[in-house]
C-alpha positions in Angstrom: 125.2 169.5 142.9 127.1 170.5 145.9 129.9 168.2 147.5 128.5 168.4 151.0 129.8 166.0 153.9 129.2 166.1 157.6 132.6 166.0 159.2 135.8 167.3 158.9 136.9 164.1 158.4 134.8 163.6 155.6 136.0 166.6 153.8 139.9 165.7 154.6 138.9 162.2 153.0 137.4 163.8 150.1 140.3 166.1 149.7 143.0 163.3 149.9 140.9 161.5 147.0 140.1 164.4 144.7 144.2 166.0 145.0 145.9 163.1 145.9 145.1 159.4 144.7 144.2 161.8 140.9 147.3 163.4 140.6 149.7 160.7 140.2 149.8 157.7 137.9 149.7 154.4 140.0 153.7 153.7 138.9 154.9 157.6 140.0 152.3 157.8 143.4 154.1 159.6 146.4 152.8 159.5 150.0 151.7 163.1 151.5 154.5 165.9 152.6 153.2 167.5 155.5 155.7 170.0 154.3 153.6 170.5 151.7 150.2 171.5 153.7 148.9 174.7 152.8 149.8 177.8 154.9 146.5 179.1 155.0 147.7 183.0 155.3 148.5 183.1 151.8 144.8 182.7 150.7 143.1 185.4 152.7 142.3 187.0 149.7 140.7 184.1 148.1 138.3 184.3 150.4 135.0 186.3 149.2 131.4 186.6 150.6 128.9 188.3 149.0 125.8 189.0 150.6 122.4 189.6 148.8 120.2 192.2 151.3 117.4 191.8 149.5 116.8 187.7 149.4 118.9 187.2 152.5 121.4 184.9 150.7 125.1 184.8 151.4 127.0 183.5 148.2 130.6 182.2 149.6 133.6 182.6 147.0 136.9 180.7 146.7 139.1 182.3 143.6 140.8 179.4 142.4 144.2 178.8 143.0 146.6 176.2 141.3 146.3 172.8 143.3 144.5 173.6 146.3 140.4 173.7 147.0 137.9 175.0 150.0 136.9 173.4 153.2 133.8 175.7 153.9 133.0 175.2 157.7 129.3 177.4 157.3 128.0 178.0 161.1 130.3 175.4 162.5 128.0 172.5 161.2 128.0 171.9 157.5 130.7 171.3 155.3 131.5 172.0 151.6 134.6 171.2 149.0 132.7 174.1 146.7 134.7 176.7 145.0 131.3 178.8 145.4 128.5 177.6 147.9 125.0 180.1 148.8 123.4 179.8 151.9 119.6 181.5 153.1 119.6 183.6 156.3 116.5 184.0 157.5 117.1 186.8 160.8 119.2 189.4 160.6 122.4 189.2 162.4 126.2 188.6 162.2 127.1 185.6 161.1 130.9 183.9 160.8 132.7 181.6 158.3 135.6 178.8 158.8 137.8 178.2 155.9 140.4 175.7 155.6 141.9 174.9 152.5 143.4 171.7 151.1 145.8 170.4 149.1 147.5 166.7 148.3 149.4 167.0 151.1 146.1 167.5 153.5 144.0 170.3 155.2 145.6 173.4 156.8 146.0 173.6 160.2 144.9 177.2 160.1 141.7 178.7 158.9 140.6 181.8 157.6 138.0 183.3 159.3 135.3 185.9 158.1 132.3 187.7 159.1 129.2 189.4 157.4 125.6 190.3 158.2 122.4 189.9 157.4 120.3 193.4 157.5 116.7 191.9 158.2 115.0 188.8 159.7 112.4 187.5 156.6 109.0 187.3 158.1 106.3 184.6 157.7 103.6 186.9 156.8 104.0 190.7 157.3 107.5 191.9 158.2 106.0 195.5 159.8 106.4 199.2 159.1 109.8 200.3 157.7 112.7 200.5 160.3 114.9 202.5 158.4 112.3 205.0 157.0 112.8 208.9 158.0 109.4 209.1 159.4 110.1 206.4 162.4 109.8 208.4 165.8 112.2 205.4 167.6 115.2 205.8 165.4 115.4 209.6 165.8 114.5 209.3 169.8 116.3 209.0 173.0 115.6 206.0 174.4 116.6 205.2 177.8 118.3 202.0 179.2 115.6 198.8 179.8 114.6 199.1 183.2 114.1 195.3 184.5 111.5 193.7 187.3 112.4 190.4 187.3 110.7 188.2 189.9 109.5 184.4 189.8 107.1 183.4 192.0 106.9 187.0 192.5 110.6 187.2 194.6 112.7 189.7 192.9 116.2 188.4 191.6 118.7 190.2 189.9 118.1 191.9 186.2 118.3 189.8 183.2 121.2 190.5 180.6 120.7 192.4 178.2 122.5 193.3 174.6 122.1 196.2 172.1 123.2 196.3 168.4 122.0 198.2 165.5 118.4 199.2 167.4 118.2 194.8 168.4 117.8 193.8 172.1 118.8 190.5 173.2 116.9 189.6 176.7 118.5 187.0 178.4 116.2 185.0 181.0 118.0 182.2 182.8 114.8 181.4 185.4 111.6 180.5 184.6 108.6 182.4 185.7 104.8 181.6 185.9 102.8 184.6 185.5 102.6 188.0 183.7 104.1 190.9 184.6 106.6 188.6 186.5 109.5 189.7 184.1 108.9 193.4 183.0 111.0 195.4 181.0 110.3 199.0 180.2 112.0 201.6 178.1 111.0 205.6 178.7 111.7 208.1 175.4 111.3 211.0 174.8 108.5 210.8 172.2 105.4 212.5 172.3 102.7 211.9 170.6 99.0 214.2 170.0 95.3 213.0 170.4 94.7 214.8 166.8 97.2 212.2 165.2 97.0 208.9 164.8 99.5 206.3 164.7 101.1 202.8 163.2 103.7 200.8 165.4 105.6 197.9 164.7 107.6 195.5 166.3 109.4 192.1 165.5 109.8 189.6 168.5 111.8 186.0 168.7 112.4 183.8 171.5 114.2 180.8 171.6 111.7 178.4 173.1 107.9 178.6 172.5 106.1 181.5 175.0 102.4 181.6 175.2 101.8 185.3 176.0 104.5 187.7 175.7 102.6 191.3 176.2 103.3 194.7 174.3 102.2 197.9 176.0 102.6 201.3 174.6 101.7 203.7 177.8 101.9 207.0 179.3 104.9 207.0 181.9 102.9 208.8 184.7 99.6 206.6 184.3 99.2 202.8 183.2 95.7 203.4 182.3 96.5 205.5 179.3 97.9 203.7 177.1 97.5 202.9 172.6 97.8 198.7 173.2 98.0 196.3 175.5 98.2 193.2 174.1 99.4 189.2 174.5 101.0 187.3 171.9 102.2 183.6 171.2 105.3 183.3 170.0 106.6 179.9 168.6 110.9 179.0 169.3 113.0 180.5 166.9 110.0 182.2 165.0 110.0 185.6 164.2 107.1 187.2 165.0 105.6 190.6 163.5 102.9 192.8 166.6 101.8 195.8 164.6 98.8 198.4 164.6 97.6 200.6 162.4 95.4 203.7 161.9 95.7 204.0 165.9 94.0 207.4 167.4 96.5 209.5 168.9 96.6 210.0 172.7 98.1 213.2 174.4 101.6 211.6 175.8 104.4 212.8 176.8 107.6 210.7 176.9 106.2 207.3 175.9 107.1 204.0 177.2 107.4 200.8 175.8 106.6 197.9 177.7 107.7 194.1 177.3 106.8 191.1 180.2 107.9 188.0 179.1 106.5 186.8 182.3 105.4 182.8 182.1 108.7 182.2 180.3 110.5 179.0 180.5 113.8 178.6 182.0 116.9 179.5 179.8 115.3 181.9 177.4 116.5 184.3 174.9 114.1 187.3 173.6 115.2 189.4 170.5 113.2 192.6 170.1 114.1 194.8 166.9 113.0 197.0 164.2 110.7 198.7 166.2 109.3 201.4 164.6 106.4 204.4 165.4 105.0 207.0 163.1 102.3 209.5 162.2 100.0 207.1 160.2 100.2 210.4 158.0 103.3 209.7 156.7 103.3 206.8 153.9 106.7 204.9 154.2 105.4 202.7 150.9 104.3 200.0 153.4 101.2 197.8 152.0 99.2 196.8 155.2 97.6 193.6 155.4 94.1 192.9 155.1 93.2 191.9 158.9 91.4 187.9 158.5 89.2 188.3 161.4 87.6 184.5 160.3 87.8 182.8 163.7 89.6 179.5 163.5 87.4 176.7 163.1 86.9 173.2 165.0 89.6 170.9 163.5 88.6 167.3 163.0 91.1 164.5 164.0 93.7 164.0 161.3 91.9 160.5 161.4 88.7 161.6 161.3 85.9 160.1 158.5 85.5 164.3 157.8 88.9 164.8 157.2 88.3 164.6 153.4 92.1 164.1 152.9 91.5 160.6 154.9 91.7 157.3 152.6 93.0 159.7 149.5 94.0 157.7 146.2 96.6 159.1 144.2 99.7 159.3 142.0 102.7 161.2 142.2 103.9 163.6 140.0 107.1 165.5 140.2 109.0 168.3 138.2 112.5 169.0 139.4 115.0 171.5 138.2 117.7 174.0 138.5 119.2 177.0 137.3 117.9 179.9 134.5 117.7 177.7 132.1 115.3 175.3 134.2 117.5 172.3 133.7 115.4 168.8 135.2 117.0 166.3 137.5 117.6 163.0 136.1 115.8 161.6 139.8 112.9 162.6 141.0 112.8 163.4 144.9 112.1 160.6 147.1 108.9 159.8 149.3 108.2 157.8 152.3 105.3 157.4 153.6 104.7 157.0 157.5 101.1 157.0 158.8 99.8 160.7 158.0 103.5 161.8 157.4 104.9 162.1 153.8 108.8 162.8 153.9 110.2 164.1 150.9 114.3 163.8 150.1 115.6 166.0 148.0 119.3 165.3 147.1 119.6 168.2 144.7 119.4 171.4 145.2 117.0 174.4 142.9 116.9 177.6 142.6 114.0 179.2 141.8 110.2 178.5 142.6 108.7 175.8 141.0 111.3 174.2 140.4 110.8 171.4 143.3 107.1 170.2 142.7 105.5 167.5 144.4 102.1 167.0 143.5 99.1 164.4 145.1 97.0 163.9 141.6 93.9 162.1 143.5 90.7 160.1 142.1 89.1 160.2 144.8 89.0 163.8 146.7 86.2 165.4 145.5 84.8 169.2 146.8 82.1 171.1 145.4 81.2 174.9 145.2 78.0 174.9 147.4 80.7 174.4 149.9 83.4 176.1 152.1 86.5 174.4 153.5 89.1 174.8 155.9 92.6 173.4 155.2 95.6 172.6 157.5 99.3 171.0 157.0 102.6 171.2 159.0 105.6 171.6 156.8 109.3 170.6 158.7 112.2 171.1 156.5 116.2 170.0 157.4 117.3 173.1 155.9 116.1 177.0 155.8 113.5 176.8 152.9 113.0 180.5 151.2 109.3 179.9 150.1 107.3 176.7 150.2 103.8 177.3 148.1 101.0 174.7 149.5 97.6 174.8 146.1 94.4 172.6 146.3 93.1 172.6 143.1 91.7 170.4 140.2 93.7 167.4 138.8 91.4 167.6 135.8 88.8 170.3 133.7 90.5 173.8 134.5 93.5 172.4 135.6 95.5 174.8 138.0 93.1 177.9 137.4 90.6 175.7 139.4 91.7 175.8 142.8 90.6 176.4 146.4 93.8 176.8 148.7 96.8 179.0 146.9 99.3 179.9 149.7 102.4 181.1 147.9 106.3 181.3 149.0 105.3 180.7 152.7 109.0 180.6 154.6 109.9 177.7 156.3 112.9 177.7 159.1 114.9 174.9 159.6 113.9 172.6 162.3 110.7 175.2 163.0 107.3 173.0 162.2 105.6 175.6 160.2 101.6 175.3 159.8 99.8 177.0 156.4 96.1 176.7 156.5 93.5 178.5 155.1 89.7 178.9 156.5 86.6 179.5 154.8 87.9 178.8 151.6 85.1 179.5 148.8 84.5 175.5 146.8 85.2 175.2 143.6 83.5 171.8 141.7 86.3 169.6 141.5 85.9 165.8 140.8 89.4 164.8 141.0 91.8 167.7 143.5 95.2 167.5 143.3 97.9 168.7 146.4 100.9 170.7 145.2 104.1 171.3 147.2 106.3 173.3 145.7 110.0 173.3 147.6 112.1 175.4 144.8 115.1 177.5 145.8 115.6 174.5 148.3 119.8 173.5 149.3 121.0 170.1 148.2 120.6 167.2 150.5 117.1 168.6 152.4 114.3 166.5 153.3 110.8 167.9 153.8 107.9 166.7 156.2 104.6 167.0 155.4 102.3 165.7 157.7 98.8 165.9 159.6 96.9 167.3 156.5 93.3 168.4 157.0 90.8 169.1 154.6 87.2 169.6 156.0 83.6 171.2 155.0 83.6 174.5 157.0 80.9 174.9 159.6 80.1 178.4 160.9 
């Protein structure tokens, strides 16, 4: 288990314990040298990060040196004594590390610093067309600067900020605005495109606080009627969100523009726009497109409602927690508390793989049947960046697992980010005894997981 502590003082405590009070007898104990305190230029090298592109995991090293240890300072907020400590980055970006090290005598007063990145933001749900593929039109184009109309309460003000790295825009708005098209920004390329084509796009959008309707136009520069979409879409803060078409007939244009209006956005928000990517639906970049659910979302009942079928559930917990390749289990299980229709779990250890952090509901007393369909709801809220939570409904007894009707597998879930999983219309199954599972594996040590408001209801059309 990770030595994890939440101030430096903590860690300088910790340090002074492990390297000090252990490394002399009680008869030959010496106070601290400060002469002795690390210099912390001579373990620059020590230092290692090692960054895993493909599961968005940075694995810090420390190679051990004779009488000293780490003080990991990851994102300026957690702290670790590890020799070797992994941490899950969800967006792509460039992220820093402090390092202090520490000896008997105490913590350096220097640090190492060091930097790395994170290639691509990990999607809930579909992550879009490929940015880097050679058949997206935006990489090989010449795009010009945003323009900017920027005007709350329809007054003009000055143009937001604006950053560019690696293809990412940053939009900075510091005032609030009301209504669309109040805070417009537009990009002209030189991309043309052919009615006897047709087209996919893709694009990934975040903004630091929630914003209702954020529209994404793809228009002819010379006339705003002509255009391939023109859309609105809800983004949640700090959630990465994925617009994309596909199979979209071609239109004759010459030097596309890309729209954005973030109009209706709250004061003091932040807008990232990347991977944006355009191409001749012709040309297979190995993406698998999503089956579009076009099932309209239903009527939820009150969390307290006699429907809810959830409501007045009897049941039993059952856990299995582990770690490593070799599935190693956890002397503990993880810890529950129960307030109202919220179910905190604490776990204090971390695993690594999934399945290795279940936490299962076994009923006697939640019943469905397969003459029926059902709609299911839960918000998940984790402390920590969870890499794939998996949320199944499905028999406690005959058929076991196999019998299920709910299976929604290695769902993402940010820290701090209330993250909903549901599923609609969801074909019964006869099952006189359901269990819930919740399945946090690959979680960091000392997380705690909410689960609350869940739903389970007969579907009505």
């Amino acid at each position: 288990m990770k030595k994890i502590f939440y101030s430096l003082e903590g860690v300088m405590l910790a340090a002074a314990m492990a390297w000090g009070f252990s490394a002399c007898s009680p008869e030959e104990f010496g106070s601290p040298k400060e002469a002795g305190i690390p210099v912390v230029s001579d373990y620059e090298e020590a230092v290692r990060i090692e960054v895993d592109q493909e599961t968005n995991y940075a694995h810090f090293h420390f190679d051990s040196k004779p009488g000293v240890m780490p003080v990991w300072i990851i994102d300026g907020k957690s702290y670790s004594t590890d020799f070797s400590v992994s941490k899950y980055y969800r967006k792509a970006g460039d992220y820093n590390v402090e390092v202090k090290v520490a000896n008997a005598n105490g913590v350096s007063d220097g640090s190492v610093y060091k930097t790395f990145h994170i290639d691509k933001t990990k999607m809930t749900g579909f992550g879009g067309f490929v940015y880097e593929s050679e058949f997206n039109m935006w990489t090989k184009a010449t795009v010009a600067a945003p323009a900017f109309w920027y005007a709350p309460g329809w007054n003009q003000i000055a143009d937001p900020a604006y950053s560019l790295a690696d293809g990412t825009y940053v939009v900075t708005l510091p005032a609030k605005t009301t209504d669309q098209w109040q805070a417009q920004m537009s990009m002209t390329t030189d991309i043309n495109t052919a009615a006897d084509k047709h087209y996919d796009f893709s694009v990934i959008l975040t903004s630091t606080t929630d914003h209702p309707h954020v529209m994404v136009k793809l228009v002819d520069p010379g006339d705003d009627n002509i255009f391939y979409c023109a859309e609105t879409v809800a983004l949640t803060a700090n959630e990465p969100l994925c617009f994309w078409k596909s199979d979209m007939e071609g239109l004759d244009i010459t030097n596309l523009k890309f729209v954005f209006d973030f109009g209706g956005n709250a004061e003091n928000t932040e807008i990232t726009i990347e991977n944006i990517v355009l191409k001749d639906h012709a040309n297979d970049d190995g993406t698998v497109v999503p089956e579009v659910d076009d099932t309209p979302e239903p009527v939820w009942v009150d969390v307290n409602s006699d429907d809810n079928l959830w409501k007045g559930a009897q049941y039993e917990m059952a856990y299995f927690y582990a770690h490593g390749e070799d599935w190693q289990t956890y002397p503990e299980n993880p810890g529950m508390r129960v307030e109202g229709t919220k179910y905190t779990f604490t776990l204090p250890n971390e695993s690594d793989l999934p399945w290795q952090a279940q936490c299962t509901f076994v009923t006697t007393n939640v019943t469905t049947s397969a003459a029926e369909e059902y709609d299911f709801k839960v918000t998940i809220t984790s402390t920590t960046d969870l890499p794939g939570v998996t949320v199944k409904l499905c028999s406690a007894g005959e058929g076991g697992d196999d019998i299920f009707i709910v299976n929604n597998e290695k769902v993402p879930v940010p820290a701090d980010t209330p993250t909903v999983i549901k599923g609609i219309k969801k074909a019964g199954q006869d099952i006189a005894a359901a269990k819930l599972v919740f399945d946090f594996g690959g979680n960091p040590a000392n997380t705690e997981v909410s689960v609350e408001n869940i739903i389970l209801q007969k579907h009505k059309d």
